[in-house]
Kinemage of the C-alpha trace (Angstrom):
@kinemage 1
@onewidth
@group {chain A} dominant
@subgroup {mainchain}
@vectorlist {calphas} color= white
{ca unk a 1} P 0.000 0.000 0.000
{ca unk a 2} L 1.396 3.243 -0.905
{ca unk a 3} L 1.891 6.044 1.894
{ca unk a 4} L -0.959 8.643 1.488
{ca unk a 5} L -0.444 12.352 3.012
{ca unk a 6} L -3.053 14.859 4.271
{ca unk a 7} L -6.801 14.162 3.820
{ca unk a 8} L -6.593 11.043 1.692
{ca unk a 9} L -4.202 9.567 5.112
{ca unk a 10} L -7.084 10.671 7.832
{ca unk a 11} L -9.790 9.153 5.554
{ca unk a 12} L -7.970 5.773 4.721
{ca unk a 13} L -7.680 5.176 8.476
{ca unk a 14} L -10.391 5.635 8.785
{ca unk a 15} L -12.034 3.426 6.503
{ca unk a 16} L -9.314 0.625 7.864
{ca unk a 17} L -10.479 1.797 11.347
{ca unk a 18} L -7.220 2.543 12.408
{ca unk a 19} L -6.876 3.490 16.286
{ca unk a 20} L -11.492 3.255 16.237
{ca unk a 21} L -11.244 -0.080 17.717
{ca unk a 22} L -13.181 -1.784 15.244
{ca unk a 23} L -13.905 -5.470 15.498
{ca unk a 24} L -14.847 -7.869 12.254
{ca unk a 25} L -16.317 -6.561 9.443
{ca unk a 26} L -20.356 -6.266 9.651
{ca unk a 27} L -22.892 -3.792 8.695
{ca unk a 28} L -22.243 -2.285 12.292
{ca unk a 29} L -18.749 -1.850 11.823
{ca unk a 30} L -19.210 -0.745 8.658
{ca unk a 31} L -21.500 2.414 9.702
{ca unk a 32} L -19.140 2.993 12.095
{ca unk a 33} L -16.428 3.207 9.624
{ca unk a 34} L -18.729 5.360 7.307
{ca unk a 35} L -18.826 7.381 10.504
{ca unk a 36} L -15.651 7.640 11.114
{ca unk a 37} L -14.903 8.671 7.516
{ca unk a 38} L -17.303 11.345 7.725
{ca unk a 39} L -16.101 12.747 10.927
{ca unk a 40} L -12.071 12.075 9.239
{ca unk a 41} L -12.644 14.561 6.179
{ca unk a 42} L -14.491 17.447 8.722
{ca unk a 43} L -17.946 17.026 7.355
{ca unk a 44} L -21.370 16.721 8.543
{ca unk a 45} L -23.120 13.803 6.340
{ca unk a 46} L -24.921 14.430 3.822
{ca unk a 47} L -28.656 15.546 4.983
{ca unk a 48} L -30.716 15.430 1.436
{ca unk a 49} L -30.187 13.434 -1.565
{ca unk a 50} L -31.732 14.756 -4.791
{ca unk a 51} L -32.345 11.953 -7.283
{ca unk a 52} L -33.944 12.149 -10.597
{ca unk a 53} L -35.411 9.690 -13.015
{ca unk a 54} L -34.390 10.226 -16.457
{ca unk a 55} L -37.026 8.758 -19.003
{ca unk a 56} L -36.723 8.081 -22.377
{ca unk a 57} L -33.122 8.986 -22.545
{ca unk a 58} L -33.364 12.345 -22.267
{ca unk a 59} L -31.018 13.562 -20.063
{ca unk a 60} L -31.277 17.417 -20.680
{ca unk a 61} L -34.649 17.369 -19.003
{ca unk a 62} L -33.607 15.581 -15.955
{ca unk a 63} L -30.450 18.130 -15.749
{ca unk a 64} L -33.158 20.556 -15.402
{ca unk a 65} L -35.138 18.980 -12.766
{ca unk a 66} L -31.933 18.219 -10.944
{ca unk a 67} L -30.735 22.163 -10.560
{ca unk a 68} L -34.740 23.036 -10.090
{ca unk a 69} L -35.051 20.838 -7.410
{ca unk a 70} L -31.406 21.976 -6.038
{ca unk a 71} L -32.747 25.686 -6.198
{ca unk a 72} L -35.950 24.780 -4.741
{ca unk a 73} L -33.860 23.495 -1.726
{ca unk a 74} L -31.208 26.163 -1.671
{ca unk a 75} L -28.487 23.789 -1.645
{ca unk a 76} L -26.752 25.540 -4.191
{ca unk a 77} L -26.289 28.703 -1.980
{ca unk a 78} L -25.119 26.297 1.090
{ca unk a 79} L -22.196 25.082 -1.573
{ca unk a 80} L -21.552 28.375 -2.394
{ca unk a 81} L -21.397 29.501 1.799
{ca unk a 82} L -19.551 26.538 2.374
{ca unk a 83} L -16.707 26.466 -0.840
{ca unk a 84} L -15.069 29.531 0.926
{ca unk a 85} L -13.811 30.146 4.955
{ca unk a 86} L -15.823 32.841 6.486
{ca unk a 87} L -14.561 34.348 8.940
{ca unk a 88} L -16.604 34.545 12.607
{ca unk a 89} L -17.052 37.975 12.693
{ca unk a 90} L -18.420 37.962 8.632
{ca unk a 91} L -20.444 35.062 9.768
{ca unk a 92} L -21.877 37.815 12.733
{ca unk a 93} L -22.327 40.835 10.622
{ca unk a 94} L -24.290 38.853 7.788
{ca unk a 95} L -26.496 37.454 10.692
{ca unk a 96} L -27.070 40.800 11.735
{ca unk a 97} L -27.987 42.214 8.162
{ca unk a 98} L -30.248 39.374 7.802
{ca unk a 99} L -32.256 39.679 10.665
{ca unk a 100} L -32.093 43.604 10.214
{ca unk a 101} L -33.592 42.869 6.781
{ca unk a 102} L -36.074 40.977 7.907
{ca unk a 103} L -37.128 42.656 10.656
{ca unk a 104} L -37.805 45.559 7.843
{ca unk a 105} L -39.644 43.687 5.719
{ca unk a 106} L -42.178 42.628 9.019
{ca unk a 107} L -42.677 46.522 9.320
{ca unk a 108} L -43.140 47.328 5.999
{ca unk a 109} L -45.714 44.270 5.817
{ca unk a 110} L -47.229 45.352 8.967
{ca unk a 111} L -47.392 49.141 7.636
{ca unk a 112} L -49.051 47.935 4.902
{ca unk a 113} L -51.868 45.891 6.677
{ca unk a 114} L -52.921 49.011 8.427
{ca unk a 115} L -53.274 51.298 5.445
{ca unk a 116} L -55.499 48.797 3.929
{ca unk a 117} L -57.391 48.427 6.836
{ca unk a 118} L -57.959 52.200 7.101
{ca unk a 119} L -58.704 52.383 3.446
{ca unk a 120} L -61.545 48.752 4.064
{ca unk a 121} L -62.688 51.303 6.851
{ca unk a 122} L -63.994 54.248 4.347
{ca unk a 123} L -60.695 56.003 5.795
């Protein structure tokens, strides 16, 4: 076996179960190993798969189911978040503009509600 450096080492023992204690090979141990992989390579699993039959051959209409569906569960902007570090204090001030933004739309929402009210009123 050839000596493997960086990520590839951490997720090869891990798959071997190096230093997890892992007895004979069984659907257990091999969850835990699946575990162990994920947890090796820094990653949460994966939490939705989006799957897509193609019929009839045509694959350019199940492309565009797959990235509709991956829009309609904003995993795209996740990969984007994700393929860059951001720092703690971006992470804060984004927070911060999002709930600032929201809180703004509630208002305006709210703002609106009561003009239309007056206006139902004769107002």
């Amino acid at each position: 076996m050839q000596a493997v450096s960086g990520l590839g080492c951490r997720l090869a023992a891990a798959v071997r179960g190096v230093g997890a204690g892992l007895g004979p090979s069984s659907l257990l141990a091999a969850a835990r190993q699946g575990e162990a992989a994920t947890q090796a390579i820094g990653q949460a699993p994966c939490r939705s798969i989006v799957s897509v039959d193609v019929r009839g051959n045509n694959v350019d209409a199940a492309w565009r189911t797959v990235t509709r569906r991956v829009m309609d569960n904003k995993m795209n902007v996740e990969w984007k978040r994700q393929a860059v570090y951001t720092k703690p204090t971006e992470m804060r001030k984004l927070a911060a503009e999002e709930t600032e933004k929201r809180l703004r739309r509630r208002a305006f929402k709210a703002k609106l509600r009561w003009i239309f009210r007056r206006k139902a009123r004769g107002f």
